[in-house]
C-alpha positions in Angstrom: 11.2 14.9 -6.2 14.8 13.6 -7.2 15.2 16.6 -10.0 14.9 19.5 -7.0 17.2 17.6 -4.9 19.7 17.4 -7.3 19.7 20.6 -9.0 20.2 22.0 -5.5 23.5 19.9 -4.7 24.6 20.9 -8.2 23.9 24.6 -7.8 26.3 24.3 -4.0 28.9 22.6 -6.0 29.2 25.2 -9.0 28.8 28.0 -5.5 32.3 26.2 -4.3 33.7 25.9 -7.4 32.5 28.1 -10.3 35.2 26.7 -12.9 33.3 23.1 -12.9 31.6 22.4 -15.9 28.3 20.5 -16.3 30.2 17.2 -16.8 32.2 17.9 -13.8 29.9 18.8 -11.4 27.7 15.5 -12.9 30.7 13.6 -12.3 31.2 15.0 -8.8 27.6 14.0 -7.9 27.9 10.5 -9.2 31.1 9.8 -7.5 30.0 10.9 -4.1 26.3 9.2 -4.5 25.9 5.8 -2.3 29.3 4.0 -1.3 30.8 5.7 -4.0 31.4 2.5 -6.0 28.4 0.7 -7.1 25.4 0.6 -9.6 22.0 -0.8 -10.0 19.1 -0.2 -11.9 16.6 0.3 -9.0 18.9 3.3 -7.5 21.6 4.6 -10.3 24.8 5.2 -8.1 22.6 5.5 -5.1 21.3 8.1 -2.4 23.5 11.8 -3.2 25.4 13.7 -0.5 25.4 16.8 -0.7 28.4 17.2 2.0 30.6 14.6 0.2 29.4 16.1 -3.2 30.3 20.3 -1.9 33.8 18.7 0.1 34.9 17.4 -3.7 34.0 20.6 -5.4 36.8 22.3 -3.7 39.7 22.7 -6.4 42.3 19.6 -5.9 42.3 17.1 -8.4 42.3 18.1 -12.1 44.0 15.4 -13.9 41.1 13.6 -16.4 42.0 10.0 -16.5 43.2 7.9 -19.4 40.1 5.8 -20.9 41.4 2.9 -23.1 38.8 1.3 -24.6 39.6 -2.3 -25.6 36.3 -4.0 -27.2 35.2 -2.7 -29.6 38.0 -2.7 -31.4 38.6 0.3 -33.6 37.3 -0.6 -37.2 36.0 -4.1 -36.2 32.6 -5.9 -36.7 30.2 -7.1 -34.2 27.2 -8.9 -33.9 24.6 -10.4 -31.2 25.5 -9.8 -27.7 29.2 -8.9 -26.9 30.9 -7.1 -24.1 32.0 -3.6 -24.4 35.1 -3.3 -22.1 37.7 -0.6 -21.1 40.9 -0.6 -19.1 40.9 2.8 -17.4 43.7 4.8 -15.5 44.0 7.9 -13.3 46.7 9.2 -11.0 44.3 9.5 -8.0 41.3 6.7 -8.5 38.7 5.6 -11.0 34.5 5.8 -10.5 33.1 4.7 -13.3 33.1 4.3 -17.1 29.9 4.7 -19.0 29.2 3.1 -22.3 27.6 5.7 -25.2 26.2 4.2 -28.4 23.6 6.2 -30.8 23.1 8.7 -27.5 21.7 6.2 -25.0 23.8 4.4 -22.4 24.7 1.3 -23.3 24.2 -1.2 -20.8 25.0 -0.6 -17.2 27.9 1.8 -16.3 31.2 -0.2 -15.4 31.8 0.4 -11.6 34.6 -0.8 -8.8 32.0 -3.4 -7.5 33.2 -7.4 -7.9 30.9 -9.4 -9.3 27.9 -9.0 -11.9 27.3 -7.5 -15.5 28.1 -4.2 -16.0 31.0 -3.9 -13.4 34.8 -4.6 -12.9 34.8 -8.5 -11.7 38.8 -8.1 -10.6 41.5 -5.1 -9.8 42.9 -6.0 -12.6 40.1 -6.9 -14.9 38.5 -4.8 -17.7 35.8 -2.8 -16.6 32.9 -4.6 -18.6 29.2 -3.8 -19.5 27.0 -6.3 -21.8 25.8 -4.9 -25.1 22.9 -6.3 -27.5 23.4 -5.4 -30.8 20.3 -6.3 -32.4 18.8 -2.8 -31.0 20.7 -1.7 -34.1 20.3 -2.4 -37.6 23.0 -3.4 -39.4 25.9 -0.2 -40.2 28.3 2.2 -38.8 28.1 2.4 -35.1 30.2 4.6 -32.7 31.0 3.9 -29.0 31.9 6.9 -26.7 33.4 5.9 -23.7 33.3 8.2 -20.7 35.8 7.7 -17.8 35.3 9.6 -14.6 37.5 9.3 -11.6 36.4 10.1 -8.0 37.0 13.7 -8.0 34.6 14.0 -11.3 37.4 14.5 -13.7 36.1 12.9 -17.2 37.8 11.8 -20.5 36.0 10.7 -23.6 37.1 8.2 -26.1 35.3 7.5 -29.6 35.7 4.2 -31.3 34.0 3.8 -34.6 32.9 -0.1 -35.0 30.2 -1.6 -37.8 27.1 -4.0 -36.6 26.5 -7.3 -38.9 23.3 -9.1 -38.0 21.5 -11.5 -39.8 17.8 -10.7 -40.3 14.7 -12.7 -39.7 11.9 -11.9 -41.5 8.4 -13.5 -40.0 5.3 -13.6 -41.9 1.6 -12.6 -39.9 -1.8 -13.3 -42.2 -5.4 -13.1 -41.2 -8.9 -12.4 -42.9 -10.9 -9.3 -41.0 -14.2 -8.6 -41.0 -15.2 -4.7 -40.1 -18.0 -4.3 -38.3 -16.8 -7.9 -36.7 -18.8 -10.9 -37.9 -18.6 -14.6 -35.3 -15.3 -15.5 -35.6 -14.5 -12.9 -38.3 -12.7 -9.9 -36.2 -11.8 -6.3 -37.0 -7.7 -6.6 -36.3 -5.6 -9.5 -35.2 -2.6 -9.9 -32.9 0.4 -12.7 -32.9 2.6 -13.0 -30.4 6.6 -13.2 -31.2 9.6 -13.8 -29.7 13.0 -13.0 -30.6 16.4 -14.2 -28.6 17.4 -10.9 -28.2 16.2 -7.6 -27.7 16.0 -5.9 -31.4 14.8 -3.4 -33.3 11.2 -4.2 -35.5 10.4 -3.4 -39.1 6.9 -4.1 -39.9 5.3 -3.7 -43.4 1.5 -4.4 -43.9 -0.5 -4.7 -46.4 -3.9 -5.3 -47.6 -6.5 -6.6 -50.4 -10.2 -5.9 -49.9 -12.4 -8.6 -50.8 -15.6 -6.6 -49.7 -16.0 -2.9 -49.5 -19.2 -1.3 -48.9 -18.7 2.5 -48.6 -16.0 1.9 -46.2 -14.0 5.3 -45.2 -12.1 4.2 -42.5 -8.4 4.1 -41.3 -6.1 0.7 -41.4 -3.6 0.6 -38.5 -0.6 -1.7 -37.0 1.0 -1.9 -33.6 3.7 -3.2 -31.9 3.8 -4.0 -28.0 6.5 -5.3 -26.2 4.7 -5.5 -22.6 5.8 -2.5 -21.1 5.5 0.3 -24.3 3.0 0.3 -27.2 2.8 2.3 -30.5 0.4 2.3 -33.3 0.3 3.4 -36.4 -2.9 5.1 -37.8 -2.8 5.4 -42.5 -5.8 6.2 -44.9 -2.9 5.3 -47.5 -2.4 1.8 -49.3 -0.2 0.0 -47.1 2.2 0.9 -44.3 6.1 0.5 -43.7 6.5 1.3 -40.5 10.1 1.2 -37.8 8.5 1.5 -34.6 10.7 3.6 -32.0 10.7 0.2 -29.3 12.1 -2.8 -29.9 10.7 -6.1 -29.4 12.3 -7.8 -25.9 14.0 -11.3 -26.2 14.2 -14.8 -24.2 17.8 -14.6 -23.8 17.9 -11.6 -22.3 16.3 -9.5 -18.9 13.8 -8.1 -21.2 11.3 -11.2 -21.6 7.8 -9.5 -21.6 5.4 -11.1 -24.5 5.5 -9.1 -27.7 2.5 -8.8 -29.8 2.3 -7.6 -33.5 -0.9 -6.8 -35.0 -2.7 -4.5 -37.7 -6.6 -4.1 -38.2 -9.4 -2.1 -39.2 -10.4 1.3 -37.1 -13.8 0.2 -36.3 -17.4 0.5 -37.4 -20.3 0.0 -36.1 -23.5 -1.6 -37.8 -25.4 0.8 -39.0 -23.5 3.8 -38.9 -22.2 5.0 -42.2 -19.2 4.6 -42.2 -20.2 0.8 -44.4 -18.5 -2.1 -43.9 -15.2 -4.1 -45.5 -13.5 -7.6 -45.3 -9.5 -7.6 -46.4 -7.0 -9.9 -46.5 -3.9 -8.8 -44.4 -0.5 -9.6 -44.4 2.4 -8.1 -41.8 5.8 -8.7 -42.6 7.9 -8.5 -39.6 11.7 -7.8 -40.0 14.6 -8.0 -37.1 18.1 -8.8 -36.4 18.9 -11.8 -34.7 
C-alpha cells in the first residue's frame, strides 16, 4: 500500500515543480517524512506528508550541500567493522547522508538524531553509520556518499577504498546413505557461526563408495535463518558463492546458520537405485 501512496505525493511535487529530478523529489519526500530528522529500520524516515512534501517543492532553495567524506579515507585499506563517517555542510540545513557501497545502502543513513548507530551523536560530530566489511571479499571497493539537505538538494561524493580480510576456511564431512539407511542419512547439515556478518564460499565434493544405477542430483545449501538457497548439479562437484551471507554473533544479525549438501532423494524401490558417498564441504569467509 506504501508504493501508491508515495508515487502520488511524488507525482504533486513534480505538478508544483516540474524542474525536480527523481533524486530531488526523493529527497524532498525523505526530508519532510516523520519529524524530519530521524531513522529507524521499522519505519525508514517515518510516516510522508504530502503537505510538507508539495510546500518544499515550490522553487527556493537550490544550493546542493558540500559532502566531505572523512572515513574512508581516499586510497586506504579497511577491514572488519569500521565506521563510515562524513562531515556535511549546506547554507540552509542538512537531512541526511546515506552511505552507498556495491549499490546497497550501507548501514543506516546518518540523520540529525543524538544518540545511536547510524546517526550524528553531537552538532559538531561526524555524521556516522557502522559498516561490516566481511560482506565483501577482499578488493577494490567504492563508497558513494549522498548528502541531502532539507529542501532535497543532493551532492554525491565517491571515495575509492580496498577491503583486507583474513579468511577462515571450515571443513564439513559426513558419509550419506541415499535411500536413507538407520543412522545413515541422505544430506547433512552443520551449524556455523562467524563474528561478523560475511559473505560464504562453499565448495563440495564427493566420492561414491556404492552406486547402484543411481541418476540423481547432488545439492548444497546455505541458510542464515531468515533466507535460504540451494544449489541443484548432475556435475562432479560444486563451487558455489551463494547471494546471502552468513549472520554473525557480534553483530544484529545473530540467527543460526546452517551449511549442508546431500543427495536429491530416492525412494526404495523406485529406479532411480541407490548410492553411499563420502562428502566433504569446504566453507570459505572473511573474518
Amino acid at each position: 500500500m506504501a508504493t501508491p501512496v508515495v508515487s502520488g505525493i511524488a507525482g504533486l511535487v513534480l505538478s508544483r515543480n516540474p524542474a525536480l529530478t527523481a533524486s530531488q523529489v526523493k529527497g524532498i519526500i525523505e526530508a519532510t517524512a516523520g519529524d524530519g530528522k530521524s531513522f529507524d529500520t521499522t519505519t525508514g524516515f517515518g510516516l510522508v506528508n504530502a503537505a510538507k512534501a508539495v510546500a518544499a517543492a515550490a522553487p527556493g532553495d537550490t544550493t546542493p550541500p558540500a559532502v566531505n567524506v572523512i572515513s574512508p579515507a581516499a586510497g586506504s585499506t579497511v577491514s572488519k567493522l569500521f565506521n563510515l563517517q562524513a562531515t556535511p555542510t549546506d547554507n540552509i540545513g542538512m537531512h541526511h547522508v546515506d552511505f552507498v557501497i556495491g549499490g546497497t545502502r550501507a548501514g543506516l543513513p546518518g540523520t540529525a538524531s543524538v544518540g545511536g548507530t547510524g546517526k550524528k551523536v553531537a552538532p559538531t560530530s561526524a555524521w556516522t553509520t557502522q559498516w561490516e566489511s566481511q560482506r565483501y571479499w577482499n578488493g577494490p571497493q567504492t563508497l558513494t556518499a549522498i548528502a541531502f539537505d532539507a529542501a532535497g538538494n543532493l551532492a554525491n561524493q565517491d571515495v575509492p577504498f580496498a577491503v583486507l580480510n583474513s579468511y577462515k576456511t571450515v571443513t564439513l564431512t559426513s558419509h550419506l546413505c541415499n535411500p536413507p539407511a538407520g543412522a545413515c542419512d541422505y544430506y547433512f547439515l552443520d551449524a556455523v557461526m562467524p563474528q561478523y556478518t560475511a559473505v560464504a564460499h562453499l565448495q563440495v565434493n564427493w566420492t561414491y563408495t556404492k552406486s547402484d544405477n543411481y541418476t540423481g542430483r547432488v545439492w548444497a545449501t546455505l541458510a542464515n535463518g531468515v533466507s535460504q538457497e540451494i544449489f541443484f548439479t548432475s556435475q562432479s562437484s560444486i563451487d558455489w558463492y551463494p547471494g546471502i551471507t552468513l549472520c554473525g554473533t557480534l553483530t544484529d544479525c545473530t540467527m543460526a546458520n546452517n551449511v549442508g549438501a546431500g543427495m536429491t532423494r530416492v525412494v526404495k524401490g523406485q529406479k532411480g537405485g541407490s548410492a553411499e558417498a563420502d562428502f566433504t564441504i569446504t566453507l570459505t569467509y572473511p573474518e
